[in-house]
C-alpha positions as CSV (number, residue, x, y, z in Angstrom):
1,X,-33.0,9.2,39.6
2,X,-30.4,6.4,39.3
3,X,-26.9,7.3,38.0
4,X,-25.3,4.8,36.4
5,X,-21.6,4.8,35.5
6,X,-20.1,4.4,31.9
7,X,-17.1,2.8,32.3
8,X,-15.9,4.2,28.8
9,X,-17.1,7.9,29.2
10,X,-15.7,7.7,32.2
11,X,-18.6,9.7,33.6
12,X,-22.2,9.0,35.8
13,X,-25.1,9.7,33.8
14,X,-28.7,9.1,34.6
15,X,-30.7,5.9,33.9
16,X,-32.5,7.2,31.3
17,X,-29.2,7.2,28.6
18,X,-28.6,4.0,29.0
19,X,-30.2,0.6,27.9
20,X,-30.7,-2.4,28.5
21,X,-29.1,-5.5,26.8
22,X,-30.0,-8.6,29.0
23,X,-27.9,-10.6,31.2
24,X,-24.0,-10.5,31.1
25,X,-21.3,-13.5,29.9
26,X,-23.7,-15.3,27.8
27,X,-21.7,-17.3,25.2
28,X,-23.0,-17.7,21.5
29,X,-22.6,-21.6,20.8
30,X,-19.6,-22.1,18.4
31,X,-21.9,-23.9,16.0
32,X,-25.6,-23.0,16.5
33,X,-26.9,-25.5,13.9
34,X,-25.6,-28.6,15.9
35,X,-28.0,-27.8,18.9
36,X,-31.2,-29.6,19.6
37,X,-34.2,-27.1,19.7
38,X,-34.6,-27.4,23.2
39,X,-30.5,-26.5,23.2
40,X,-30.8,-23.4,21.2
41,X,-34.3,-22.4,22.7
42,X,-32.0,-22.6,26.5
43,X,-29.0,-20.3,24.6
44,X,-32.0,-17.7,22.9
45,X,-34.9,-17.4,26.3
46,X,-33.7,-19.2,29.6
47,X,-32.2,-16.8,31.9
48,X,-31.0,-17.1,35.8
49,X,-33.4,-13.8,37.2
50,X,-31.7,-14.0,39.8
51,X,-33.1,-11.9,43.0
52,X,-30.0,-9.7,44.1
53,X,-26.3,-9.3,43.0
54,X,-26.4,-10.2,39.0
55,X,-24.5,-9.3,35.6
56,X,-26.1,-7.6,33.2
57,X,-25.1,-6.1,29.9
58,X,-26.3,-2.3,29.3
59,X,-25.7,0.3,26.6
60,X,-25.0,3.9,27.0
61,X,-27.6,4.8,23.7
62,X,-27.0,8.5,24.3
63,X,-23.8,8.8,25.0
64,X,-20.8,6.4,23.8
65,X,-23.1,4.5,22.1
66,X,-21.3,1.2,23.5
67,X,-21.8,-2.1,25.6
68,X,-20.7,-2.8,28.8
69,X,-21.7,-4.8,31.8
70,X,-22.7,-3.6,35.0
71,X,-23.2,-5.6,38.8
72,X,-26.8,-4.6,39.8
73,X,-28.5,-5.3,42.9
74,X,-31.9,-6.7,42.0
75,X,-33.8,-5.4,44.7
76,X,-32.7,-2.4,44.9
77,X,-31.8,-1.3,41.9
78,X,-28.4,-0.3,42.8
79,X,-25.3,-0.5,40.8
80,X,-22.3,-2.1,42.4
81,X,-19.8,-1.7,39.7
82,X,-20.0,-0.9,35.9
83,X,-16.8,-2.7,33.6
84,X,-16.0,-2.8,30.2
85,X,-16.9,-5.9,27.5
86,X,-14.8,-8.8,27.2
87,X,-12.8,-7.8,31.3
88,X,-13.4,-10.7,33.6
89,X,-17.0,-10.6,35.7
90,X,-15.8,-9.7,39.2
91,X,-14.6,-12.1,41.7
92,X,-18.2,-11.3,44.1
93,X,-20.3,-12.7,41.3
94,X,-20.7,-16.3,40.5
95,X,-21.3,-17.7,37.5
96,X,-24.9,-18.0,37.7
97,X,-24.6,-14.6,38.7
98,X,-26.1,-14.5,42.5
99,X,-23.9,-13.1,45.5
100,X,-20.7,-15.3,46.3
């Protein structure tokens, strides 16, 4: 079983509380209707999948009921560090989200 920490409850809980929500520090375009299609189909589908260290947002469903984002390891599955929305994605993560 895979524990995974909710950095608002404070507490480790096991995986299956929590959801998923897709990957972490994607900004919404401040005026969607001025993208091309191809623009706004690269904002709603393309993602990096990244194969090791990468941000993800989750959701503790059955417990707080609220976002944050988590570090995961890829291939293993393992969680590096859990933080809450809107704090800063950790300096060991790059922007497109693999190992630094």
């Amino acid at each position: 079983m895979i524990l995974i920490h909710c950095p608002y409850c404070e507490e480790d809980r096991p995986e299956v509380e929590f959801t998923y929500g897709g990957e972490a520090h994607i900004a919404r375009p401040l005026d969607p209707s001025a993208l091309t299609d191809s623009e706004w189909e690269g904002y709603l589908y393309i993602r990096s999948n990244t194969r090791g260290l990468h941000a993800e947002r989750w959701r503790h469903a059955h417990g707080c009921a609220r976002f944050f984002n988590a570090v995961r390891d890829t291939v293993s599955d393992r969680f590096e560090v859990t933080y809450k929305t809107g704090e800063a994605r950790p300096a060991k993560i790059t922007q497109t989200g693999g190992a630094a």
